[in-house]
C-alpha positions as CSV (number, residue, x, y, z in Angstrom):
1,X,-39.5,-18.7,14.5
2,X,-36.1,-17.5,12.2
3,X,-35.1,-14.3,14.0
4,X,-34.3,-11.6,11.5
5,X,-30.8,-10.2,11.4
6,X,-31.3,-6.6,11.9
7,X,-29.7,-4.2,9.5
8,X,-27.4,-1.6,11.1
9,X,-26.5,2.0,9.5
10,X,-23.1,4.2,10.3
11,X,-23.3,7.9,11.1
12,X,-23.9,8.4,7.5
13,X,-26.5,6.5,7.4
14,X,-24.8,3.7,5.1
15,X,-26.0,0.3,5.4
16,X,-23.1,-1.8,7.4
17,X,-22.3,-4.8,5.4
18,X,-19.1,-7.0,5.8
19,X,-15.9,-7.0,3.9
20,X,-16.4,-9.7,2.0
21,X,-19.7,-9.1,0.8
22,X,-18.6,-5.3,0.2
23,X,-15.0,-6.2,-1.8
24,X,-16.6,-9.8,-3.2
25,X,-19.9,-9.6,-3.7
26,X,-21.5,-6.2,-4.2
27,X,-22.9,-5.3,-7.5
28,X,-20.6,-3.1,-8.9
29,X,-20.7,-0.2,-11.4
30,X,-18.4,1.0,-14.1
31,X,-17.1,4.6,-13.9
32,X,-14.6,7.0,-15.7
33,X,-12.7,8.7,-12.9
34,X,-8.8,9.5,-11.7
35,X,-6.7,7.8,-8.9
36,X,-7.5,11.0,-6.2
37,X,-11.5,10.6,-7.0
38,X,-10.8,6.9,-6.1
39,X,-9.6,7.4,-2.7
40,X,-12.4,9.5,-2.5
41,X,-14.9,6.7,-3.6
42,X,-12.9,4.2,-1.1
43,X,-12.8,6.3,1.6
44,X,-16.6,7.2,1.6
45,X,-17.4,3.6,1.4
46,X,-15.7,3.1,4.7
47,X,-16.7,4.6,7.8
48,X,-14.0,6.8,8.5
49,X,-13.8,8.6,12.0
50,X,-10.7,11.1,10.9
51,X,-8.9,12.1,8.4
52,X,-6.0,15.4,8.6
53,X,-4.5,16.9,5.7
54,X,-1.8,18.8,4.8
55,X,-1.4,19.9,0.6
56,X,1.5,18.6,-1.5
57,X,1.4,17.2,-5.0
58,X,0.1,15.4,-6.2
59,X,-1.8,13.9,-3.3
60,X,-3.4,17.2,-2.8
61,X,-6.7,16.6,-4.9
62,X,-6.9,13.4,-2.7
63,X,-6.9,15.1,0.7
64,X,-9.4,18.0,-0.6
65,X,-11.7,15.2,-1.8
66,X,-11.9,13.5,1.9
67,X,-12.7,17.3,2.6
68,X,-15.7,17.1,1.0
69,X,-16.5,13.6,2.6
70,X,-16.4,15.4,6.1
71,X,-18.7,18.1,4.4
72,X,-21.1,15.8,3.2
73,X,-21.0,13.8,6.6
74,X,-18.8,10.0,5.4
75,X,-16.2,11.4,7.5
76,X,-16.4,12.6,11.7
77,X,-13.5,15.0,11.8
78,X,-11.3,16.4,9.6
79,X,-9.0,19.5,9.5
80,X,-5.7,20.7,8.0
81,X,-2.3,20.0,9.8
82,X,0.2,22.9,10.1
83,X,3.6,20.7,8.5
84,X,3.1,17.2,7.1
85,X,4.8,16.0,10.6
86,X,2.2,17.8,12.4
87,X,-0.5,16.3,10.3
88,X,1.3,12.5,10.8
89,X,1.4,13.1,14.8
90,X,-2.4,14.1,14.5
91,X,-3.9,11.5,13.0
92,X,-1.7,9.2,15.8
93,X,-4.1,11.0,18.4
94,X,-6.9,10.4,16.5
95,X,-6.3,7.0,16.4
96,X,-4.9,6.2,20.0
97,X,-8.3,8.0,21.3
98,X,-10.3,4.8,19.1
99,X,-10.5,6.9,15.5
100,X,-10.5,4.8,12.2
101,X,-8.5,7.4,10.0
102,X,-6.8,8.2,6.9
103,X,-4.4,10.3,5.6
104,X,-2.7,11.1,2.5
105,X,1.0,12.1,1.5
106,X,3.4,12.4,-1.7
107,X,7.1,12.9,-1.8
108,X,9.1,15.6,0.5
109,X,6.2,15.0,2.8
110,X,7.0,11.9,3.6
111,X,10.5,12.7,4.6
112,X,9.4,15.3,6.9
113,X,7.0,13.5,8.9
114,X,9.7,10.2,8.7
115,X,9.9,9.7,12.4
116,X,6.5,9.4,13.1
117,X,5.7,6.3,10.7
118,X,7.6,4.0,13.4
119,X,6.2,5.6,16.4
120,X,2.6,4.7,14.8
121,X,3.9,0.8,14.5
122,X,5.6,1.1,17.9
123,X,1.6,2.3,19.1
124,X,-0.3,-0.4,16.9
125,X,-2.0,2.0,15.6
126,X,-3.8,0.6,12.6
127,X,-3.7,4.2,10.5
128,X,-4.0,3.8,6.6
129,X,-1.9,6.4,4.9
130,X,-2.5,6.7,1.4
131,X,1.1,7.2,-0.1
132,X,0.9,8.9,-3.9
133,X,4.8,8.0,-4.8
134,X,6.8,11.4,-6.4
135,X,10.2,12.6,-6.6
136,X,12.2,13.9,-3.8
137,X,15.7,14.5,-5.2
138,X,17.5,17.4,-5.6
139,X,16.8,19.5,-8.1
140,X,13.3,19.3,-6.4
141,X,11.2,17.1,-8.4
142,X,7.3,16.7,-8.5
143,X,7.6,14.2,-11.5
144,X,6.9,10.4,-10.8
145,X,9.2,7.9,-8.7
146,X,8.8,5.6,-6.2
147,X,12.3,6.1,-4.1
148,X,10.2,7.1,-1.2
149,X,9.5,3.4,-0.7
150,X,12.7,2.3,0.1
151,X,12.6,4.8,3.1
152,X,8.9,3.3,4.5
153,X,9.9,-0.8,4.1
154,X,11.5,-1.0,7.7
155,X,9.5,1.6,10.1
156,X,6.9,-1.4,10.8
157,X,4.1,-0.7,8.7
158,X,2.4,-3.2,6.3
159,X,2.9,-1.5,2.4
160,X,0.8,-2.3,-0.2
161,X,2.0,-1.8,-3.7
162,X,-1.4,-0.8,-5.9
163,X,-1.0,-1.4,-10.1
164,X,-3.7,0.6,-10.7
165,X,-6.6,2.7,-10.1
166,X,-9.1,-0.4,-9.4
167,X,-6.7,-2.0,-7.2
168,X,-6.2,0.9,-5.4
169,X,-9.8,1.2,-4.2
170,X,-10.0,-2.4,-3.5
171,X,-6.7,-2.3,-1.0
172,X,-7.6,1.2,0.5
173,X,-10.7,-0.5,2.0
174,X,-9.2,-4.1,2.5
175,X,-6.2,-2.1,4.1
176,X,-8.5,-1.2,7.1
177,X,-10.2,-4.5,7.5
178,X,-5.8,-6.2,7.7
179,X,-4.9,-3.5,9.8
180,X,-7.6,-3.4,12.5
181,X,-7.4,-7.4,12.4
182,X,-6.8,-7.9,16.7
183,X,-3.6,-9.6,15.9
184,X,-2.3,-7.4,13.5
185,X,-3.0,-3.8,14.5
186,X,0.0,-2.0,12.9
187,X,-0.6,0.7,10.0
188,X,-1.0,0.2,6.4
189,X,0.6,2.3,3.8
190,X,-1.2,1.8,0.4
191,X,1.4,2.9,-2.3
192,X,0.7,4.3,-5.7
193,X,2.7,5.9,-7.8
194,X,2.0,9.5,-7.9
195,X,0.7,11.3,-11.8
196,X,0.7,8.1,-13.3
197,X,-2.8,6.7,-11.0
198,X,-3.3,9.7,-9.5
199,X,-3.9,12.0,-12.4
200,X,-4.8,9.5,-15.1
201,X,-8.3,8.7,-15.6
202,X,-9.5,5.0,-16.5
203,X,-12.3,2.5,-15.7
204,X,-13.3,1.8,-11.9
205,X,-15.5,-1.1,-11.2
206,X,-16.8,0.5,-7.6
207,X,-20.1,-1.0,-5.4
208,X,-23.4,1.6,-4.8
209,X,-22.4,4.4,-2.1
210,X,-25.5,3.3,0.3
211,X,-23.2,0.6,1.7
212,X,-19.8,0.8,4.4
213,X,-17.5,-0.9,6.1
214,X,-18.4,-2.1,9.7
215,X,-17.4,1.4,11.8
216,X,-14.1,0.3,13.7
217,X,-14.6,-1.4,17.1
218,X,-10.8,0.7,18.8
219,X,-11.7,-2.2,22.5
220,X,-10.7,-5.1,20.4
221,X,-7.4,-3.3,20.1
222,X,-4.2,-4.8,21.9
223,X,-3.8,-1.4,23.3
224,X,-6.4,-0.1,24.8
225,X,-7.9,3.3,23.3
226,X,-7.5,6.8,25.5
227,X,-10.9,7.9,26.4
228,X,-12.5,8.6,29.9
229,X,-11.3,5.8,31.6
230,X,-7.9,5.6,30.4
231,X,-5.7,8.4,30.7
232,X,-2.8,9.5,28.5
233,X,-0.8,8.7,32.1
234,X,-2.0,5.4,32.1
235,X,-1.6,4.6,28.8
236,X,1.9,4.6,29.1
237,X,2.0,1.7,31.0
238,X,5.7,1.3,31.7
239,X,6.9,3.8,34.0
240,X,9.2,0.2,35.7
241,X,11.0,1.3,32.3
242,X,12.6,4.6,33.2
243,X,14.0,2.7,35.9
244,X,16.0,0.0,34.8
245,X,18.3,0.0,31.7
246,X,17.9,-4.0,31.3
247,X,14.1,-3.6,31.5
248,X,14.0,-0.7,29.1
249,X,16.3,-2.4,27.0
250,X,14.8,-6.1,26.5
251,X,11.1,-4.1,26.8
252,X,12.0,-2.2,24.0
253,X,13.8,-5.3,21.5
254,X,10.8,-7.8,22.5
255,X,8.2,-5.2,21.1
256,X,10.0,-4.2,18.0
257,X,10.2,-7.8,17.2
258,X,6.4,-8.1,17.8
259,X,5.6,-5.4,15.4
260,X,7.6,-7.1,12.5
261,X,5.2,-10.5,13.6
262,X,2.3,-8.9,13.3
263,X,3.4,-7.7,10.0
264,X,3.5,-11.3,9.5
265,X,0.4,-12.1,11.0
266,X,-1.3,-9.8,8.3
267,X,-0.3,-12.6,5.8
268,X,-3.4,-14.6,5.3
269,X,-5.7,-11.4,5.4
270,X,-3.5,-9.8,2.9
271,X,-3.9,-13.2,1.0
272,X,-7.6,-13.5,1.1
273,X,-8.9,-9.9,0.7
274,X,-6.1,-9.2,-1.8
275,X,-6.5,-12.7,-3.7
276,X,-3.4,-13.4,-3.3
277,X,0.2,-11.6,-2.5
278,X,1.3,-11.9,-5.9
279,X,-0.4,-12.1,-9.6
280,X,1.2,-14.1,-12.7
281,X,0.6,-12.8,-16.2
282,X,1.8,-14.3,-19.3
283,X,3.3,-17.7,-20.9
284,X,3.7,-20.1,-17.5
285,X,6.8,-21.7,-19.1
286,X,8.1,-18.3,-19.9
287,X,12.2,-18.0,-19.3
288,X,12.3,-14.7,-19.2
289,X,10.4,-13.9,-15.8
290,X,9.2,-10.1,-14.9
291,X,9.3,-9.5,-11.3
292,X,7.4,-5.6,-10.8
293,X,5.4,-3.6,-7.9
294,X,3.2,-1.0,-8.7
295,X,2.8,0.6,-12.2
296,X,5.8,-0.6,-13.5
297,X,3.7,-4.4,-13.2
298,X,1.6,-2.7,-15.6
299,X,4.4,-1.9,-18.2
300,X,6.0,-5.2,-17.4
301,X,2.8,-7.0,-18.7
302,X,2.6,-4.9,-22.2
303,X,6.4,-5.7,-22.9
304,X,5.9,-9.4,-21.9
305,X,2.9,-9.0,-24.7
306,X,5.6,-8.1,-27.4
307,X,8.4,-10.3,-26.6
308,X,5.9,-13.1,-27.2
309,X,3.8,-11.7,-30.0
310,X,6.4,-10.3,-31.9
311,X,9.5,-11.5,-30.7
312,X,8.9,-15.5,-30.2
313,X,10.2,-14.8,-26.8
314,X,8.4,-17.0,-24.1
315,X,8.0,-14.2,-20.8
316,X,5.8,-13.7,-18.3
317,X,5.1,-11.3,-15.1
318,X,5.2,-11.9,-11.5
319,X,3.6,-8.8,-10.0
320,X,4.2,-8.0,-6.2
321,X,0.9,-6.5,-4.7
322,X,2.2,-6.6,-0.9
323,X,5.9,-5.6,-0.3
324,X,5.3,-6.2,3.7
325,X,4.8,-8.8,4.2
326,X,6.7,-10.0,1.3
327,X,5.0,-12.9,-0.6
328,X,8.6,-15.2,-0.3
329,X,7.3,-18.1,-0.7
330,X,5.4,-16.9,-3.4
331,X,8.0,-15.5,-5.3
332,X,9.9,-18.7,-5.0
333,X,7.6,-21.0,-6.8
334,X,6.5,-18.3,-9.4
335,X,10.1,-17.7,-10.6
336,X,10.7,-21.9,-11.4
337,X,11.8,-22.3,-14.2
338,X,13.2,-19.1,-15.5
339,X,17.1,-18.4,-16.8
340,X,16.7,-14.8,-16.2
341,X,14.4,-12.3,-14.0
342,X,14.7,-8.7,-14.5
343,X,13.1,-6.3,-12.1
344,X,12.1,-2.7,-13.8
345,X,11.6,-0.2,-11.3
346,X,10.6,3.6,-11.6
347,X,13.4,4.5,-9.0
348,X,17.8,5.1,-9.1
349,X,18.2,2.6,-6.5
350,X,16.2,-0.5,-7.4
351,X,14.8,-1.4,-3.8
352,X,12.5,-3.9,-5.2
353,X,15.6,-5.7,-6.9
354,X,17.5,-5.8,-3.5
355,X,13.8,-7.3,-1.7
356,X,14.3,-9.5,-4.8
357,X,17.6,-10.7,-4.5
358,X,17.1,-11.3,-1.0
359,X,14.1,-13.5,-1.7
360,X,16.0,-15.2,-3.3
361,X,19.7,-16.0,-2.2
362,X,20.4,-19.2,-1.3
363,X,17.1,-20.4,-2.8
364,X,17.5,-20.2,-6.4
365,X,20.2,-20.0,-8.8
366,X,18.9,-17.6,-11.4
367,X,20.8,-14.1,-12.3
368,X,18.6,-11.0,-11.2
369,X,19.1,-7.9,-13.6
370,X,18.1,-4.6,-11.6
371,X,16.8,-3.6,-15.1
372,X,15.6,-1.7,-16.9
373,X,15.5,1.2,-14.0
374,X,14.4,4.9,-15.0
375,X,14.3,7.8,-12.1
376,X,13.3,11.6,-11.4
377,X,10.1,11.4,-13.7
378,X,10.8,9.1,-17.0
379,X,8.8,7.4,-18.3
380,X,8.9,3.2,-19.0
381,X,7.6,2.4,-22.4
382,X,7.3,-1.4,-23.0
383,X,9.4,-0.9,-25.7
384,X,12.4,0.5,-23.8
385,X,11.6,-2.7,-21.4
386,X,12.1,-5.2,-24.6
387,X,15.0,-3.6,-26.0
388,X,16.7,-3.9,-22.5
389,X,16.0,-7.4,-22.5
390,X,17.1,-8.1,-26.3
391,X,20.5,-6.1,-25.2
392,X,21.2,-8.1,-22.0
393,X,20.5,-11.7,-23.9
394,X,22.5,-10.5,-27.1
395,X,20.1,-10.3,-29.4
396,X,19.2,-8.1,-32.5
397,X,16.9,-5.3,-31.7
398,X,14.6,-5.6,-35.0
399,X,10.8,-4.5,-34.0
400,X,11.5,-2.0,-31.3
401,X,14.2,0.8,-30.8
């Protein structure tokens, strides 16, 4: 006699299902809704233990929302940190005491709470934190730019680059199934840029709300979660440390090293639940090669549409969705072929151009142009993107100005 599989239910009382059927297969609905209402819709879909908060634009609207999850019971505990650093060493208890949780931050916030983002890798804790990209110049800024990236590449935590508000859903759920992966276990920082997903309303493909992520199993951790039996004492584990410079030393360099191979170990999850690191839009024999993260994919992809359309220019897009791991190998076979790669960023210092150029040396003898770059809140039409282009290769500037 067949044995029937016996259907399990969260705290919420959401049918368990698995990732794949959940991101792959679910029927899905169409609805009208903002980048913040997302994160809402992904978060409840997940079977989150904690979540902390602390308000700064424009992530704020994000944060209340999981509020209301906790009211309505998706979420076990939530509360409101005192400082953003306050809220980021939080949600590391929550998670070193066996807590799947999610937090959200923008900006300034993410430069106050800076040391704890390596001390979460340096834990394998597998937080998500959902990063809405702003300003953080001086004058103070709340407009849109990604600079804060650049800060986050090296602390150890995977970083997802999301296009749009679809994408972002998708990745805020897959980011906890990569993360709590045994032999990854390091955070994941899913990356928007602020205002222009977080505020700007489009069409969501999203599955019913009666189904949820497996809850998060914290003994299949490599570190061992702090309840009864294991003490905050013990969970130290190295006290031979304090006593030996070597020790501490080659301790120390051996684990850092482990968190950037985990990182790496995240690959093929990334890969599958992600389908694929990278995404390729336009003509495949296009010269003119696109290489974007984030919204600025999004622009890249509408000027790509005019240099072919209306300016008999073959282009095409190589969009980054992962920036750690970065899709090398990737990025290698999807620039063949091209005389010319420009990299448009919404930042002053063009990290992505520098991950680029990296990439790259040694590899491939094609010029990189950090361009065209725009900072502290511009905008990027895909006009100003062709013109740049038409500028750098010497040509006259005819349908756009």
């Amino acid at each position: 006699m067949q044995k029937t599989q016996q259907v399990q239910y969260n705290r919420a009382g959401q049918r368990v299902v698995s990732p794949e059927y959940l991101l792959f297969e679910a029927p899905r609905e169409k609805q009208f809704m903002t980048g913040s209402e997302v994160v809402k819709e992904a978060v409840k879909r997940s079977s989150v233990d904690a979540s902390v908060s602390y308000p700064i634009t424009p992530q704020s609207e994000a944060a209340h929302m999981i509020g209301e999850l906790w009211v309505e019971g998706y979420v076990g505990v939530y509360f409101r940190g005192e400082s953003e650093f306050g809220v980021m060493s939080e949600v590391a208890g929550c998670s070193m005491a066996g807590a799947r949780t999610v937090t959200t931050t923008s900006g300034p916030g993410t430069l106050r709470a800076m040391e704890n983002f390596p001390m979460w890798a340096g834990s394998r804790l597998p937080i998500q934190l959902v990063l809405m990209a702003r300003g953080v110049n001086t004058p103070l800024s709340i407009q849109p730019d990604n600079l804060e990236i650049s800060f986050l590449l090296d602390t150890g935590c995977m970083i997802w680059h999301a296009e749009n508000a679809q994408e972002l859903f998708d990745m805020i759920i897959a980011g906890f199934v990569v993360a709590e992966q045994p032999d990854v276990h390091v955070p994941i920082i899913t990356a928007i840029d602020g205002f222009f997903i977080s505020h700007t309303r489009e069409a969501v493909n999203i599955p019913p709300d009666d189904i949820a992520l497996p809850p998060y199993n914290p003994y299949k951790s490599p570190l061992v979660p702090i309840d009864m039996e294991m003490s905050p004492g013990r969970f130290l584990r190295d006290p031979y440390v304090m006593k030996s410079n070597y020790i501490s030393y080659a301790a120390h360099t051996s684990w850092q090293y482990e968190v950037r191979a985990a990182i790496e170990r995240s690959r093929p999850y990334a890969k599958h639940y992600l389908r694929g690191l990278i995404e390729e839009f336009g003509d495949p024999e296009g010269e003119i090669v696109f290489v974007a993260s984030g919204t600025a994919g999004a622009q890249a992809k509408e000027a790509t549409q005019i240099m072919i359309h209306e300016e008999g220019i073959k282009a095409r897009v190589v969009r980054i969705k992962t920036l750690r791991p970065f899709p090398y190998q990737e990025l290698l076979q999807a620039v063949q072929g091209a005389k010319y790669i420009f990299v448009p960023e919404f930042n002053v210092i063009g990290w992505l151009e520098r991950e680029v150029r990296r990439a790259l040396y040694g590899n491939v003898d094609i010029p990189v142009i950090g361009s065209p770059r725009v900072a502290g809140g511009m905008t990027m039409p895909p006009e100003f993107i062709v013109k740049e282009v038409l500028e750098y290769l010497g040509k006259e500037v005819k349908h756009v100005i």
